[in-house]
N, C-alpha and C positions, 0 to 999 in steps of 0.2 A: 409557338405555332409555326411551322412550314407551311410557304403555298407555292404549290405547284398550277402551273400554263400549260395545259395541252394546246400547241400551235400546230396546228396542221389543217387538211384537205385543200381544197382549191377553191371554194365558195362560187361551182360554179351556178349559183340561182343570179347572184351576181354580176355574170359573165355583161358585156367583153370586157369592163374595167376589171374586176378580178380572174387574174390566171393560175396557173398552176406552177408558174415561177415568181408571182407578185402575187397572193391571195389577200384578199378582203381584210385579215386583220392586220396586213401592212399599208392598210390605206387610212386617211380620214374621211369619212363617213357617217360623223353625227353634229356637224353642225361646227366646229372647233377647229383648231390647226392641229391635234391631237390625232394621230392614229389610234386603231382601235386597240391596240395591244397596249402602246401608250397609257391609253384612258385607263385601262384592264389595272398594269402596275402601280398608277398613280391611288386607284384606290384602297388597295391591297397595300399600301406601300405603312400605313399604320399599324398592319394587324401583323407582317412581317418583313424584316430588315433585310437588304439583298444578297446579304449572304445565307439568309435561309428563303429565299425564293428563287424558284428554277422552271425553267423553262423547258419542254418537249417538244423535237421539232424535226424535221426533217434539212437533211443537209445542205438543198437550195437555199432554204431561209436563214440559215446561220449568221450571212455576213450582214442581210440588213437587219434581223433583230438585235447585232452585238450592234449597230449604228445609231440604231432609232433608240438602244435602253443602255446606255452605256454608261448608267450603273451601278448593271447587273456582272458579276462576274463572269469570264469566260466559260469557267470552267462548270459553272450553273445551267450553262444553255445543254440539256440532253439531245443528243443528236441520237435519229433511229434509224439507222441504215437503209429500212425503208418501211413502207406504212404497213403497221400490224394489227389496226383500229384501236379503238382507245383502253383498253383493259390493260393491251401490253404497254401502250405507252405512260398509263396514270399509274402500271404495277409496275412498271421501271425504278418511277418516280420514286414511288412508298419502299421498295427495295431496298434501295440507295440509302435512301436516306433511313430508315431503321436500319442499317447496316452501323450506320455513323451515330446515329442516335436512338436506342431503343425505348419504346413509350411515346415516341414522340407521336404528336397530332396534327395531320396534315389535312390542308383546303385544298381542290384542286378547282378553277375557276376557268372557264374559256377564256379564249381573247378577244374572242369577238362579242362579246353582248357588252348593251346598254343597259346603265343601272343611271335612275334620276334620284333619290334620295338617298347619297353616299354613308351620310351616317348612320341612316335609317339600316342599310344594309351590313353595313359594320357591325353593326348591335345585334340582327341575325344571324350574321355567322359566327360571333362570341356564344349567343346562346347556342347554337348546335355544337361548337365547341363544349360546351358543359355536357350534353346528353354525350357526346362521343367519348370523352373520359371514362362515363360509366360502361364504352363497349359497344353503344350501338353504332352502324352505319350509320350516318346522317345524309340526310339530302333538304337539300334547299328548295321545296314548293314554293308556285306562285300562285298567288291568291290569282282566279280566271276572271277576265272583267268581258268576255267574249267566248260565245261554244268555237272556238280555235281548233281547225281542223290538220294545222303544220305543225302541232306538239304532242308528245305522250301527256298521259295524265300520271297522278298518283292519290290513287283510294288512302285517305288516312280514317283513323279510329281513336282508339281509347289514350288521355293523355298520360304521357312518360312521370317521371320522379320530377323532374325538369321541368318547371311550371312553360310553359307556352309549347312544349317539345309533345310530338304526336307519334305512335305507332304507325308505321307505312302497313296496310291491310295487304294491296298490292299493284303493280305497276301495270298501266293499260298502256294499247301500242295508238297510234293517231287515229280517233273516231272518224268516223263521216260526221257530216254535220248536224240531221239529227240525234244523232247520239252525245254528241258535244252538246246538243241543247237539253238534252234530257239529264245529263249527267250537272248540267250549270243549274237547272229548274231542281234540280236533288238533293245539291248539294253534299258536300264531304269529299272536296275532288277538287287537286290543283294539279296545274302545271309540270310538268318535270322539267327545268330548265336543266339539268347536268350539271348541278353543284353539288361536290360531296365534302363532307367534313366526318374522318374517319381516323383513331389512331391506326399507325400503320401495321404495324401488329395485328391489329384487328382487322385492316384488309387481307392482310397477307393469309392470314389464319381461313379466311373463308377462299382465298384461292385457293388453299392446299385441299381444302374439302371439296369445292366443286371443279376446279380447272388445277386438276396435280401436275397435268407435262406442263399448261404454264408459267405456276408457281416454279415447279423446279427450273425452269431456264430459266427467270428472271431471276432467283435467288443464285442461281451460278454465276450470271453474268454479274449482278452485284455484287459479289464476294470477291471476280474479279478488278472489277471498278476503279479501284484506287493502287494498280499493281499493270506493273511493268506488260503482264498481260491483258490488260484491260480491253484493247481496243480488237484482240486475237481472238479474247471468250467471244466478243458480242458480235464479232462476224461472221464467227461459226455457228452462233446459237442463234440468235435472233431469227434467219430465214425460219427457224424452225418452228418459231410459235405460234400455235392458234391463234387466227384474226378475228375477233371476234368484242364484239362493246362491250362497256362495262357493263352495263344495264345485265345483260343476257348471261354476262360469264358470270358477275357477280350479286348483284343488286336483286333481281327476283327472285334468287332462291334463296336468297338470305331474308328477305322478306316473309316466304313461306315459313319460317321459323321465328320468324318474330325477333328478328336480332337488328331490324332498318327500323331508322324514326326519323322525321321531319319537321322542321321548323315552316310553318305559312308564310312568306314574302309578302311584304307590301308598302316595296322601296321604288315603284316605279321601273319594271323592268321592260326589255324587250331582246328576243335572239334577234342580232340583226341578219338575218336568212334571207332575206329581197327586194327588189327595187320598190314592189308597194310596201314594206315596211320602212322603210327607210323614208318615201315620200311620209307615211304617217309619222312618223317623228320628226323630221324636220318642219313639217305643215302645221304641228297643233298650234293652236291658237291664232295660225295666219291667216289658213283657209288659201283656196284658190291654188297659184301655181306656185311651183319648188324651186328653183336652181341650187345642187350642191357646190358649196362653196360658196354661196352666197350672192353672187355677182351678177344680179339680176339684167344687167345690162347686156349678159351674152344670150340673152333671149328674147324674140322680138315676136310679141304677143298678139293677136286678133281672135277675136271671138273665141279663148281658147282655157279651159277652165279644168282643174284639179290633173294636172299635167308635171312630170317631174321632169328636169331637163337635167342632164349631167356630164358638162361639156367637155373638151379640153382643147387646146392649144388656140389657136385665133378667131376658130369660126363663129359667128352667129348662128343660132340656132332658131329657126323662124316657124311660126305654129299658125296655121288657122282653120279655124272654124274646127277642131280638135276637143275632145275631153276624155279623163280617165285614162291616160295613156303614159307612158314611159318615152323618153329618147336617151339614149347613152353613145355619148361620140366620143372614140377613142382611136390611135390615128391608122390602125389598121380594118375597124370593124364600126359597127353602127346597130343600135339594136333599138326595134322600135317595137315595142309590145302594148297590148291591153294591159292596162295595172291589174286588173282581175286573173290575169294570166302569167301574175309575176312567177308563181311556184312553177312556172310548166320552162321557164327560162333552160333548165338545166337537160329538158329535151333535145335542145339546139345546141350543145354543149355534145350530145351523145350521140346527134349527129355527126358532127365535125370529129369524133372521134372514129364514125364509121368509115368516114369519106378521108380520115387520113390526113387530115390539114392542121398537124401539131402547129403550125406555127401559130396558127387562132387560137392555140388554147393554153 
């Protein structure tokens, strides 16, 4: 098995400790001295060996992912000239590497999520490995333990040859929240975290059927790949291709045919998307207030309750008579939100892009 890292965007729900030249999965942010890309390889690092795991990433992040995984081979880190959304960067991926290896069956896993039962998750992506041998898509559902209105779902149905492996019926886009509750009281509907386990071949084959200019640039440019003109095809060609998710270029309409199947999760996961998720995971079992990194002492507390504080450099950080809120101090900016309003973080991010003030971002 290959797995492949899409590492990219900017994480900005995150914002101001993740930027667009430092993002979220070059931070630690679950509790550990581990960054999240770290944590990502460490799991992964069972089901494949680092010469068959590779990395997707844009050219900023090069020098600190070859620091922080080093070792991952150089030549593993895929650089994208620039962001083409995830279809061309996860069909780069699957390109390449069927080019080197055909049949082969590749995982592609974010950097950025949390997974609490490693071996439990291990043992699901071996099963979807099984069903993807016989040809289907596979995707990694999560069983919903909340109507979650920051995730796509995925309607599954009838079970596969693959004892635990499931038909994807089809892909929903993020509910409102009655619908989330209606679809959890229904039941037959998980998660779509954006885990896929697909032989590459059998991606490739549905790009050539639904996204053909795609498929043909990324099949060019990894033909080029391993040759003198490698780095000429992909700068000519790349600008060129549709931006567009895998979900959308590839995953729904492959579904419409019945060619996607899913395996249920239920290893403890979370996409770490924002400051109220991140307090939820570091808080279970503590209750009350957060400081990332641990160091309770850089927070000086009064009448001040389910509060996440995420400091950095000398200051105290001082609360009173507060709850339900965020503070993030980082030494150019300061972000003080409702935790209810983690998800809207990335409005003030779309600010600061209208007003022109790259250096906050």
């Amino acid at each position: 098995m290959y797995v492949v890292i899409p590492a990219g965007g900017s994480g900005t729900r995150l914002w101001p400790l993740s930027r667009a030249a430092y993002p979220k999965f070059l931070h630690p942010l679950t509790g550990d001295s581990r960054t999240l890309i770290q944590s990502t390889i460490d799991r992964l690092a069972s089901l494949a060996p680092p010469e068959r795991t590779f990395v997707v990433t844009g050219g900023a992040h090069v020098a600190a992912i070859a620091r922080q995984l080093p070792d991952l081979p150089a030549a593993n880190i895929l650089v994208e000239p620039s962001p083409r959304d995830s279809a061309a960067a996860i069909g780069l991926a699957a390109a390449i590497i069927a080019r080197r290896d055909p049949g082969a069956i590749m995982g592609s896993f974010h950097a950025d999520h949390l997974v609490r039962d490693e071996e439990l998750f291990r043992e699901t992506v071996r099963l979807a490995e099984r069903a993807a041998r016989e040809g289907y898509l596979m995707t990694i559902g999560i069983a919903p333990t909340a109507p979650e209105t920051g995730y796509g779902y995925i309607r599954w149905g009838e079970a596969l040859a693959v004892a635990g492996t499931f038909l994807v019926q089809q892909f929903k886009e993020k509910p409102s929240r009655p619908v989330a509750e209606g679809w959890l009281a229904e039941g037959g509907y998980l998660w779509n975290s954006g885990m896929f386990v697909w032989r590459c071949d059998a991606l490739l084959d549905e790009l050539a059927r639904q996204q053909p200019e795609l498929h043909a640039g990324l099949v060019a440019i990894a033909a080029a790949w391993d040759t003198p003109g490698g780095e000429e095809a992909l700068a000519a060609i790349w600008p060129t291709l549709p931006k567009v998710p895998i979900d959308i270029a590839v995953m729904e309409g492959a579904a419409t045919v019945g060619r996607v199947g899913t395996v249920p999760g239920h290893f403890g996961w979370n996409d770490i998307g924002d400051w109220h998720t991140i307090g939820e995971v570091l808080g279970q079992g503590r209750g009350g207030n957060v400081v990332l990194g641990g160091d309770t002492a850089r927070h000086l507390a009064v009448d001040t309750d389910n509060v996440l504080i995420v400091p950095s450099g000398e200051r105290i950080i001082a609360t009173l008579g507060v709850r339900d809120i965020v503070i993030v101090d980082t030494p150019d900016a300061v972000l003080v939100c409702a935790r209810e309003r983690a998800q809207d973080v990335k409005k003030l991010v779309d600010l600061l892009k209208e007003q022109g003030r790259s250096p906050h971002l």
